[in-house]
N, C-alpha and C positions, 0 to 999 in steps of 0.2 A: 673503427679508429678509437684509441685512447683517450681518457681527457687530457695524459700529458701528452700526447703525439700533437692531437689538437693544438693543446696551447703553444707549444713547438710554432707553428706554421702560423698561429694569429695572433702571439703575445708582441707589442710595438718594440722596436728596436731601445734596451733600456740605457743605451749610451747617451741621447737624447735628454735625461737623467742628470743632467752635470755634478756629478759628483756621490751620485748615488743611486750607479749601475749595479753594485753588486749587492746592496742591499734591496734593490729591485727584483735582480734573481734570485735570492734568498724567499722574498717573499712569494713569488710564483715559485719553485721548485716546493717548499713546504706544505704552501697548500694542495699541490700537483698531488704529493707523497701520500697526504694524508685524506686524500677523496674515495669518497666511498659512493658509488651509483646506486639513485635509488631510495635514498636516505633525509633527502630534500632537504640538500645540502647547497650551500653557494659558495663561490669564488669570487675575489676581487683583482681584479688584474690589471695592466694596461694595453691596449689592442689597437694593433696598426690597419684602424680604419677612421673614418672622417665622421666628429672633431675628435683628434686625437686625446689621450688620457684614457685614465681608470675606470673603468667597465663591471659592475654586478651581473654573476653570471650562475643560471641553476638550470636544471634539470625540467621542474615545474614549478607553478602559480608559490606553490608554500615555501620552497627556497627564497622565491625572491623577497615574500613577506617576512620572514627569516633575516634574511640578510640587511634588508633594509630597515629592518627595528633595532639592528647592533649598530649598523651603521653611524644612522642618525643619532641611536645614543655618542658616540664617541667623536665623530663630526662635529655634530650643528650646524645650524644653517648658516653663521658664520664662517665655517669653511666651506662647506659646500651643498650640493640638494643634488638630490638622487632622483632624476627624468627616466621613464618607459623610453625605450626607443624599437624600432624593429629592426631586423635584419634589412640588408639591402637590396635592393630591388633589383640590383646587377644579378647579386649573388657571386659577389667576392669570393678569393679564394679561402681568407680568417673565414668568414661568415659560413663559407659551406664543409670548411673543417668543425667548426664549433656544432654546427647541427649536427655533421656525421657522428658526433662524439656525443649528443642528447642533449649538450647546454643550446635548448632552443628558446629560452627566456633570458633577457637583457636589457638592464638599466644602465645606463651614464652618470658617472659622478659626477658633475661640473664643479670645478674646485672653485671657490670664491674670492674670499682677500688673501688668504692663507700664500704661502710659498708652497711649491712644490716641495720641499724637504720636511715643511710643516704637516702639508696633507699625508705623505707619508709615515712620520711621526704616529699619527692618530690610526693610521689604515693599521702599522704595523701593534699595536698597543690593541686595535679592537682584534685582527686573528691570533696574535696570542692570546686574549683572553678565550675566544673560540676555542683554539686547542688546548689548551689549557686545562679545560673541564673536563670532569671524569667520564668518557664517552660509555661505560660498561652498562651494556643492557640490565636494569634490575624491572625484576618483576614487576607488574600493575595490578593492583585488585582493584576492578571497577565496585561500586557503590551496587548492590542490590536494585538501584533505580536503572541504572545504566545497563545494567544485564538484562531487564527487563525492556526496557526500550529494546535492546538487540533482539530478545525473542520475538516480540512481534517485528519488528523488520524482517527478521530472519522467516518468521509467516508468511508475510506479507510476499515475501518472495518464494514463499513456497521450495524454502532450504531444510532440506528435514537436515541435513548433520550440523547446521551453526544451530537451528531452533535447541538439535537434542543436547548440543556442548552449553547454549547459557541454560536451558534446563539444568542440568546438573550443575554449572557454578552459581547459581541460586539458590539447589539445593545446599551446599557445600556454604553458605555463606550463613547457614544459621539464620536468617531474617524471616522464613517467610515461613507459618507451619504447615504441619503435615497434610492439611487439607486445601490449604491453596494451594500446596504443593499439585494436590493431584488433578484440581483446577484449571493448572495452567495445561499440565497432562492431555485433560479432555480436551483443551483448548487446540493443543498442537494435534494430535491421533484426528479432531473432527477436520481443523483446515487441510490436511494432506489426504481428508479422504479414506483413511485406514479404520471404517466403521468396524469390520470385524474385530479388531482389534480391539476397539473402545468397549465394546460390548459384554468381553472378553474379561475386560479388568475386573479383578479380584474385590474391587471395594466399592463396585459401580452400584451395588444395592447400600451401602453406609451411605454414598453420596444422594443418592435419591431422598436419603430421610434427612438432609441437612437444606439450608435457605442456600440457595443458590443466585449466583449474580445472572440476570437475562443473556449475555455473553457464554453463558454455557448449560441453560437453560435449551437455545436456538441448536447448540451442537447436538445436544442430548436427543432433540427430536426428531433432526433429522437423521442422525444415526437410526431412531427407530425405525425411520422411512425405510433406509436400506436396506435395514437388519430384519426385519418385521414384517412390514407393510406395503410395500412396493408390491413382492412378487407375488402377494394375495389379491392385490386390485389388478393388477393385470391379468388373473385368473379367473377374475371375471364373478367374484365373491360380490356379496353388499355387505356395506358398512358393518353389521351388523355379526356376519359372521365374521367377518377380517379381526371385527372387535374381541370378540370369541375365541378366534381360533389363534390370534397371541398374546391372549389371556391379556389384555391390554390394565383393562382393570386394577385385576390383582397384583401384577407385574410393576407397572407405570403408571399408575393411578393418580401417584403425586404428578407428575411429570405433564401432565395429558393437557390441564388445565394453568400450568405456569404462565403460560405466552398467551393472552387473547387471541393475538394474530400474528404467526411467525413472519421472521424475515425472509424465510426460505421456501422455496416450491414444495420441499420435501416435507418441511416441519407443517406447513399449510394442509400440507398431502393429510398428515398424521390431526391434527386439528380439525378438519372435514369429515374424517371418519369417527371421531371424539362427539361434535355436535351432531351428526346425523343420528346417532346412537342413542344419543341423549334428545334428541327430541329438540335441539336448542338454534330454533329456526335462526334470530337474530346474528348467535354467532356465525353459523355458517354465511348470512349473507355481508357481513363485514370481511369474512376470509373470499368470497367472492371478489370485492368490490378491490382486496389486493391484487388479484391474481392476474395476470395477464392473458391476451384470447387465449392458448390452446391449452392451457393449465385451468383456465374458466371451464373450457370444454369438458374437461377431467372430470372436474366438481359436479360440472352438472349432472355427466353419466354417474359420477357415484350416488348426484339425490336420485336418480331417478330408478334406482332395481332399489334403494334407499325401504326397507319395511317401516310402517308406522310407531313409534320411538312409544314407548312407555313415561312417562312424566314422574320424575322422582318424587316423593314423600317432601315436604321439609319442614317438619317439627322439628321442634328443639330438643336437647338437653342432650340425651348417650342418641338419636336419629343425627342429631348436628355432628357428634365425632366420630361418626360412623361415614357419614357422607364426605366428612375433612379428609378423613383417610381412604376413602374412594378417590379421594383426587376433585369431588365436585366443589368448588371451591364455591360458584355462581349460587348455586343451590346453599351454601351454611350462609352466605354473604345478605341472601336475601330473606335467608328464616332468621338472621338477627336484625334487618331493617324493619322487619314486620313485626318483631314479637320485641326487639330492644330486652332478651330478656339477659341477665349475668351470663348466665352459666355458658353461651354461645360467644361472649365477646372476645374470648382467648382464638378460640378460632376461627371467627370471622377476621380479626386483626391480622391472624398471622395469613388467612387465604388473600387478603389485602397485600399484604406485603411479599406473597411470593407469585403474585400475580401483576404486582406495580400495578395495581388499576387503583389508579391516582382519580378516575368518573365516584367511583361510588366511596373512595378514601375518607373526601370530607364528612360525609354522612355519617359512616361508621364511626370516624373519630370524633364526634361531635355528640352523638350516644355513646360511647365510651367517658367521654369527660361528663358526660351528664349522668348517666351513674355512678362515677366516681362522686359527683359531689355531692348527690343523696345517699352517699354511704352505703350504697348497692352492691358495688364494688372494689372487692381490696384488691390494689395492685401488685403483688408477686415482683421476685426480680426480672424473673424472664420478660412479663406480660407489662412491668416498664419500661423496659429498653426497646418491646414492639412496639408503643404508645410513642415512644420517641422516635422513631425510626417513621412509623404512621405521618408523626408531624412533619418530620423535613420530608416524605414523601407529598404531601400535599401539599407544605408549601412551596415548592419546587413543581407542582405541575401545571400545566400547559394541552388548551385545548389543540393545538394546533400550533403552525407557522407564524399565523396574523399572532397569535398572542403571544409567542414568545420572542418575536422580534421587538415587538411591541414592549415588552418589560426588560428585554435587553438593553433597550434605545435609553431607558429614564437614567438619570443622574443618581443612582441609587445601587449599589454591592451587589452583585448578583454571584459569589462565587460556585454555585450548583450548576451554571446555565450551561456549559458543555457538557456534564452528564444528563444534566436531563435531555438535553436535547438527542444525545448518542440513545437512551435508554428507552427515549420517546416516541422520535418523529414515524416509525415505523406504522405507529397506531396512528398518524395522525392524516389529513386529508392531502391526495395530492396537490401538487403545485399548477397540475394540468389543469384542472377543475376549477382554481379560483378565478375570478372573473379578471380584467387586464387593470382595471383599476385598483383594485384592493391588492395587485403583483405590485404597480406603482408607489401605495403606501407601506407597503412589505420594502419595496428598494430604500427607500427614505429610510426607515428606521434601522438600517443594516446599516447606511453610513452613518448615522446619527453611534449607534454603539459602537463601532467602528475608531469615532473619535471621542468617543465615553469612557468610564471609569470603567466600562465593561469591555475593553479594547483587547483584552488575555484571553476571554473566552471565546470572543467569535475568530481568534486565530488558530484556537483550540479545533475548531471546531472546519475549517475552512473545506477539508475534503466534503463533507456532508455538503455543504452551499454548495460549492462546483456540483453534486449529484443533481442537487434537488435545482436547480437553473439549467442544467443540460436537457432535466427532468420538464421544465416550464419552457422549455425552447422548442419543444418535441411541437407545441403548438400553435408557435406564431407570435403570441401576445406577450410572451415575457422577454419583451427585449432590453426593457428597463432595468429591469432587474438582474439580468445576467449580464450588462452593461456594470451594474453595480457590484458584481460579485468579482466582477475582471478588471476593476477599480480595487478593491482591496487587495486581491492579488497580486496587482503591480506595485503595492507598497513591499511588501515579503523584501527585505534582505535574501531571504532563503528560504527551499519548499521542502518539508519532510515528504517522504517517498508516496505514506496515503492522498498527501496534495496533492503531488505531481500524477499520479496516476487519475485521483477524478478531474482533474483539469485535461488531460487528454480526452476525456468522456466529453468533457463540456466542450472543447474546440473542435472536434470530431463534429457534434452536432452542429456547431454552429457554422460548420464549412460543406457540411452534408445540406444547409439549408441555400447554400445556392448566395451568399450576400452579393453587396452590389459591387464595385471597384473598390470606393472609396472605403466602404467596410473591411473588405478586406485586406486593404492595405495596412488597417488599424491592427486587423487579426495578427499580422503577420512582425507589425513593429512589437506587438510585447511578444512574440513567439521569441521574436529574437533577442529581445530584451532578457525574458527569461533566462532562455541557455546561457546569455553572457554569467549572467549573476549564479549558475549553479556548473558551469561546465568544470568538470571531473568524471578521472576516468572511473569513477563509483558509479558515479549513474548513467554512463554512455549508452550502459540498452535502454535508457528511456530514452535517451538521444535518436538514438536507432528506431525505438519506439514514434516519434515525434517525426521523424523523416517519412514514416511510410503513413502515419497520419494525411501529413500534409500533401504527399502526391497522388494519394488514391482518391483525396476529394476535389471536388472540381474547382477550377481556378481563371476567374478571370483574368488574370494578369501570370502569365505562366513565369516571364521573366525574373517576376519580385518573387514568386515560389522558389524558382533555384537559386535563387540571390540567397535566402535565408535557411533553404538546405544545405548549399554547400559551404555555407559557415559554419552550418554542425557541422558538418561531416569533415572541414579543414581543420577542425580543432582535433580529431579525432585524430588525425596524421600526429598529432602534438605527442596523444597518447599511446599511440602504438605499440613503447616497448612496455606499457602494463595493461596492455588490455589481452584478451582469450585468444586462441585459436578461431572460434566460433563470429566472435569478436570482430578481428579482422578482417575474414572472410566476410562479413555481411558489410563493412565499409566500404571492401573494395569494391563488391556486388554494387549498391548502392553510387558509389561514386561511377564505375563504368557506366550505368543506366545516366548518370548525367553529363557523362564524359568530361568528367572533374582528373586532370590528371595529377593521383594522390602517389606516391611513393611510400607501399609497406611492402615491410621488413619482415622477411621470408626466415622463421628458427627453423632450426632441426627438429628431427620428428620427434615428440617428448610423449609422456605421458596421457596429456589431453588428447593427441591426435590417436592416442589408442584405443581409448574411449568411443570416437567416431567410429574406429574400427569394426568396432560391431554389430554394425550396422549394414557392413559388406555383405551382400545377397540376399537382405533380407527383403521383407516388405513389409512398405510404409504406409498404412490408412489415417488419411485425416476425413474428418465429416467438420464441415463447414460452411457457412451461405455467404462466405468474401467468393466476388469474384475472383477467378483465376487464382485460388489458394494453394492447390494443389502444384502446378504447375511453377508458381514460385518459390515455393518449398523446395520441388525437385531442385532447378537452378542453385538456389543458396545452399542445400546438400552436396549437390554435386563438387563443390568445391572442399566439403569433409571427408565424403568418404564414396562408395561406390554400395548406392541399392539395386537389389534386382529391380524393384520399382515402387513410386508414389502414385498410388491411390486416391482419388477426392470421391468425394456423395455430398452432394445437396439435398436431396428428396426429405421437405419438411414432415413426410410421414413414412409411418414405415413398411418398409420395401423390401422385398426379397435382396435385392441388391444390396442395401444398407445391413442389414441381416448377414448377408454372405461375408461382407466386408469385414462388419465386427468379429465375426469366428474369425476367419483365416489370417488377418494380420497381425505379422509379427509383433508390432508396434502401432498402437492406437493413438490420435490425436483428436479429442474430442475439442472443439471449439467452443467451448457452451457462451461465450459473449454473441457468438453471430449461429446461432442455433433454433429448431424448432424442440418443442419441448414434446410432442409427439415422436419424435425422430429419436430423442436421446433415451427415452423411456425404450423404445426399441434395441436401443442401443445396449441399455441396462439388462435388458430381460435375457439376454446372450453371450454378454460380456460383464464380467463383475467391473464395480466402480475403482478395484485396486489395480485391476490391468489395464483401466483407461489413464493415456498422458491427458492430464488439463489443463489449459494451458493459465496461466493466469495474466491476463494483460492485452493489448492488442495486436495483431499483423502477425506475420510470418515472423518476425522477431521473436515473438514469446512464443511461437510455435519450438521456435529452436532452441529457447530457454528450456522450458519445458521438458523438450527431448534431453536436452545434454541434464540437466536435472535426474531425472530418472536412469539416465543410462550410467552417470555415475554412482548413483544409488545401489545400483546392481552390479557395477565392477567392486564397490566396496562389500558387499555381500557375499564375494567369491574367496 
């Protein structure tokens, strides 16, 4: 139905009107004329339903805010105030014309002292000025900041064509040079996985010889894991040859030693083989102490076929830049604490600074300023701006958690505190470990800055807390503190997407632990608090994400779990005509499992459902440790398109079967959030990392993200 059919059938009789019926119809026909669906647009009309009068009418949430900002310009609350109401609960015949027609949001005018001729007066004066305005699409050039936010979202979501389109309007925008250009390059090629690729680039030896941010430091290594290193430790090499036989050294030398302790299993991989080699007992048992059991188990078999390491030289002077350009960063860092002589402090500063090891910073910088004052040493252009870079590196660092909550919390500027913390916490102790007390004075000072002049940073920073609390829940004793992380969070107006997704991690955990009623009752009032405050149809699959959360973990009170599922998922009917093919189908899925009876809107076969199409006969492997993954994968498929068949493996080690799976299917879907990390190494050594789909997020949701991800990838590639 039309919006003018619609409003046919629910605009109120304008005879009613005494004396200004046809100026009535003039003002509904015009708007009728000039509606455009979709455009989050509104209507002001009057509608023959109970209290009768003029009615705000739009499509979605932002028409209505739209409309009621012109409004009440031209109004006032002297003629009238503009009330929410809902549709009727009969469901009227107005009311079920206006929704067939998408106007399913609705305000009431209530006119005040005004006369009806007067309120109309001002209705008619505000949509002229509405139409009025020159509606012609002109161009938008986002600000280089704003393209940049969209790259990493467009990451984050694991879109290689928006990532690769603001890459290029970045480049096009002149702002950023040629070398963060290629930066951000590395950045997109490592999150989508396309090591060979990365490896491949033409200028990846220029970039190795320049200071790199740890953000592409972490890419860099574990590219070498995949490209490098991986298929020599599964062949059963030591350290020692692996080291050798790709030329690790002379190759990646700089590279080797950037990161103490990567973020990644891979870069950790390539780090373990780096210290074994080197003899550098300490590091390796810090790269231990990250690693989780079956990635520990890795480490150990590589000390153990591990030959006894040769101990490097470390003199000084042309031994010190020989060794900087070996990559032994540890090694010049400690023949200048020992010797404090000149000629080493160029490069010990700089193996400081492309190491961020903020432990041994102060020491260096403090023999540095100490033969600068005895006239020991002349400072250079270059080797002041390391000196200055030295300083804000130290003053900016942080042993840990406790202390940099701890100097968040004071009444005192802290504006580094969410880079450090991004650049830091990786190195620092986890949350598991600290005792439940000192989790307690950790809560305290997270509200304390929280309502501090440091209140920008720890918002900055909020995905990390959800990690590192879901991270302290894993144990029991951090209920304080995650109590207090889910206190800040409830303040949020709004969650940018990295939020939303580690807050799934942290409720996930917190509902995996079994709480009591009344806990989760709590869980469930901001669950739904949340979606009020972020529902759009932009982040529906976190919505979607967020529904299969909540019913795969156990639930003392099953009733209040559907209560606040199917308020997602009723919002969802809201969205329908802008949400996917994909989309759809997992709501309807979802709502049948609760026998929520939603009504969607069945298009004609377009594009996207072509997409699905290729999927026709194929076969689908997931590897995954969700119960029953497989199986609801198939279910939510089966409504896209028609496979010969879904395949699941669990086996957290590898299995002839796991093995079989990886070659023969057509379409991999590797799970690595619910994964053995023995299992996917198996996976690797048979199936390259660019034919596996991964998925990024949780549930069968992001399974199907994922899939339609890549499958449009490769319809655009044809």
């Amino acid at each position: 139905m039309t919006v003018l059919e619609a409003l046919q059938h629910s605009v109120g009789d304008a005879a009613r009107f005494k004396g200004l019926r046809q100026r009535v119809e003039l003002l509904v026909e015009g708007q009728a004329k000039d509606w455009v669906s979709g455009s989050s647009g509104w209507l002001v009309v009057p509608l023959h339903r109970n209290p009768a009068g003029f009615y705000l009418l739009s499509e979605d949430r932002e028409g209505q805010r739209r409309g009621r900002e012109v409004l009440q310009a031209f109004l006032g609350p002297a003629a009238a105030t503009i009330e929410a109401v809902q549709f009727s609960p009969s469901a009227a015949q107005s009311d079920r014309s206006l929704q067939a027609a998408g106007l399913v949001q609705l305000s009431y005018v209530r006119r005040a002292t005004v006369t009806p001729g007067e309120l109309l007066d001002r209705l008619e004066d505000a949509v002229a000025t509405v139409r009025g305005r020159d509606a012609r699409v002109r161009p938008i050039r986002p600000s280089h900041v704003d393209l940049l936010r969209d790259f990493r979202l467009a990451l984050l979501q694991r879109d290689s064509r928006l990532a690769d389109q603001a890459l290029e309007d970045l480049r096009l925008t002149g702002q950023l040079s040629a070398e963060n250009l290629r930066f951000l390059n590395t950045e997109l090629l490592g999150e989508l996985g396309r090591w060979r690729e990365l490896r491949a680039l033409p200028y990846l030896t220029g970039m190795l010889r320049t200071r790199r941010s740890r953000r592409v430091n972490e890419v860099l290594l574990e590219m070498l894991w995949w490209t490098e290193v991986a298929e020599l430790c599964t062949a059963g090499l030591t350290p020692q040859q692996v080291y050798e036989d790709a030329q690790l050294a002379a190759r990646y030398g700089v590279l080797l030693a950037a990161v103490d302790v990567p973020g990644t299993p891979g870069g950790r991989g390539v780090a373990a083989v780096d210290a074994l080699t080197r003899g550098d007992g300490a590091r390796f048992q810090r790269l231990l102490r990250a690693a989780d059991g079956v990635e520990r188990e890795r480490l150990y078999r590589l000390a153990a076929i591990a030959q006894p390491a040769t101990q490097p030289t470390t003199s000084c002077g042309g031994d010190a830049r020989a060794l900087f350009e070996d990559g032994q960063y540890d090694a010049v860092i400690q023949a200048f604490l020992n010797t404090a002589e000149p000629d080493i402090a160029e490069f010990a500063v700089q193996a400081i600074l492309d190491k961020q090891d903020s432990g041994n910073g102060s020491a260096v910088l403090e023999i540095v300023q100490a033969l600068v004052q005895q006239e020991r040493l002349s400072l250079n252009r270059r080797l002041r701006r390391d000196v200055d870079d030295l300083s804000r590196l130290v003053d900016g660092a942080c042993d840990g958690w406790i202390d940099w909550c701890a100097r968040l919390s004071r009444d005192e500027r802290w504006p580094e505190a969410a880079e450090v913390l991004r650049t830091q916490h990786a190195q620092w102790e986890s949350l598991r470990t600290i005792p439940a007390s000192k989790l307690i004075e950790l809560a305290d000072d997270v509200l304390d800055a929280w309502a501090g002049v440091n209140a920008d940073q720890m918002a900055m920073v909020l995905d990390l807390l959800c990690l590192a609390a879901a991270d302290a829940a894993k144990t029991g004793q951090g209920a304080e503190f995650c109590d207090t992380v889910l206190e800040v969070l409830a303040d949020q107006q709004n969650m940018s997407g990295p939020v939303r997704e580690a807050y799934l991690i942290l409720l996930d955990q917190l509902l995996q632990a079994a709480p009591a009623a009344a806990r989760y009752r709590e869980l469930l009032h901001q669950v739904a608090s949340v979606w009020r405050r972020v529902a759009s149809p932009i982040v529906f699959d976190w919505a979607l994400a967020l529904a299969e959360v909540l019913l795969s973990a156990p639930a003392p009170n099953t009733d209040s779990r559907a209560a606040v599922v199917i308020e997602v998922l009723s919002r969802g009917q809201d969205f329908q005509k802008r949400l996917s093919l994909r989309q759809r189908s997992e709501l309807q899925a979802l709502a049948e499992e609760l026998g929520l009876p939603l009504q969607i809107v069945q298009e004609p076969a377009g594009e996207t459902e072509k997409i699905w199409r290729q999927l026709d006969g194929r076969t689908i492997g997931l590897y995954s440790l969700l119960p029953r993954a497989a199986e609801s994968l198939e279910k939510r498929l089966s409504r896209l398109c028609s496979p010969r068949a879904v395949e699941g493996n669990a086996d957290t080690v590898s299995t002839t079967a796991l093995q079989s799976l990886a070659r023969r299917a057509d379409y991999l879907i590797v799970d690595t959030s619910h994964a053995s990390h023995a299992a996917t190494g198996a996976i690797d050594a048979v199936r390259a990392r660019n034919m596996q789909i991964l998925p990024q997020g949780r549930g069968v949701t992001a399974f199907l993200q994922a899939l339609e991800q890549s499958l449009s990838v490769a319809s655009m590639s044809r």
